[in-house]
N, C-alpha and C positions, 0 to 999 in steps of 0.2 A: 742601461742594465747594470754595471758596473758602480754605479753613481748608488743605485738603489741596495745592490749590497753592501757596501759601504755602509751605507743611512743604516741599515737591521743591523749588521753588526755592532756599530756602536750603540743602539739601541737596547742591543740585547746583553750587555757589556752593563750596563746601569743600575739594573736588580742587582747583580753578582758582585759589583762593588758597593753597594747598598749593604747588602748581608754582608759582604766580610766587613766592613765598618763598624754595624753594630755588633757581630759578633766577636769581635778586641775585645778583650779583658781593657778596662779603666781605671787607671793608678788615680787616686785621689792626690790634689797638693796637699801637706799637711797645712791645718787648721791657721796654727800660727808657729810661728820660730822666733827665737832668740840668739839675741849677735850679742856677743861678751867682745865689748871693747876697751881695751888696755888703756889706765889714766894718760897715757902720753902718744896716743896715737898720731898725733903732729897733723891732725887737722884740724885739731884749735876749736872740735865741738862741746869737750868738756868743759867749757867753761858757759855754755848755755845748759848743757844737761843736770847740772850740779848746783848751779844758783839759784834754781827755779826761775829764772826768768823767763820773759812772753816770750823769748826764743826757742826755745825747748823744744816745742811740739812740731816747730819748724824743721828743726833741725833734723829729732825723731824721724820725721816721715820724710823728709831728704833722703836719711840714711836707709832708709826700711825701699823707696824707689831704686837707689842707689843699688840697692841687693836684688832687683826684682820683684819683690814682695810690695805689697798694699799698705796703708797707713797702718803705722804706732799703733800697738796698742794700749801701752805701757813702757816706761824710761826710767832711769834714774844710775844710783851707785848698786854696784854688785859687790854684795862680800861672799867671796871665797869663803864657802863650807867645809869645802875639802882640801884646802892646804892641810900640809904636816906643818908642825911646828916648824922645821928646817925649811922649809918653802918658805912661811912666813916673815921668817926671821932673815931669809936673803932676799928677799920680795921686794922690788922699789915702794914706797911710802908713796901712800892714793888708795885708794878703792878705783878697781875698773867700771866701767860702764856698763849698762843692759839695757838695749834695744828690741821689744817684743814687737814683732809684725803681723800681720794679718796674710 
């Protein structure tokens, strides 16, 4: 007897966590992200990302798993748009990096 309330109860327990599951609001992940990485980040991938070499894409989507994020989906040098002049001008020499992921 005991055995069998049990059994209904969790039974009836299974619609009600059903409904409140789908009825959550759903935060989407965003689409794709962008990682801005500094010329000297002392992982030593800027020198694949910047020479074009067959490394590149390697590297990209190392970096994009690394973040949690899905393959590259674009790489290369990033110029600062929005430096001031005085940013620029005490700025280390290089162009940062930009890692787009999925």
């Amino acid at each position: 007897m005991r055995r069998s309330i049990r059994v209904t109860v969790r039974l009836s327990l299974i619609p009600a966590l059903l409904a409140a599951a789908f009825a959550l609001p759903s935060v989407p992940a965003p689409a794709q992200e962008t990682f801005l990485i500094p010329h000297d980040e002392g992982y030593g991938i800027a020198e694949c990302l910047t020479a074009g070499s067959t490394c590149a894409r390697t590297v990209a989507d190392a970096w994009c798993s690394a973040m949690g994020r899905g393959p590259s989906v674009s790489f290369g040098l990033n110029e600062d748009e929005t430096a001031t002049i005085e940013q620029a001008s005490t700025a280390p020499k290089g162009a940062g990096l930009r890692v787009t992921c999925r």
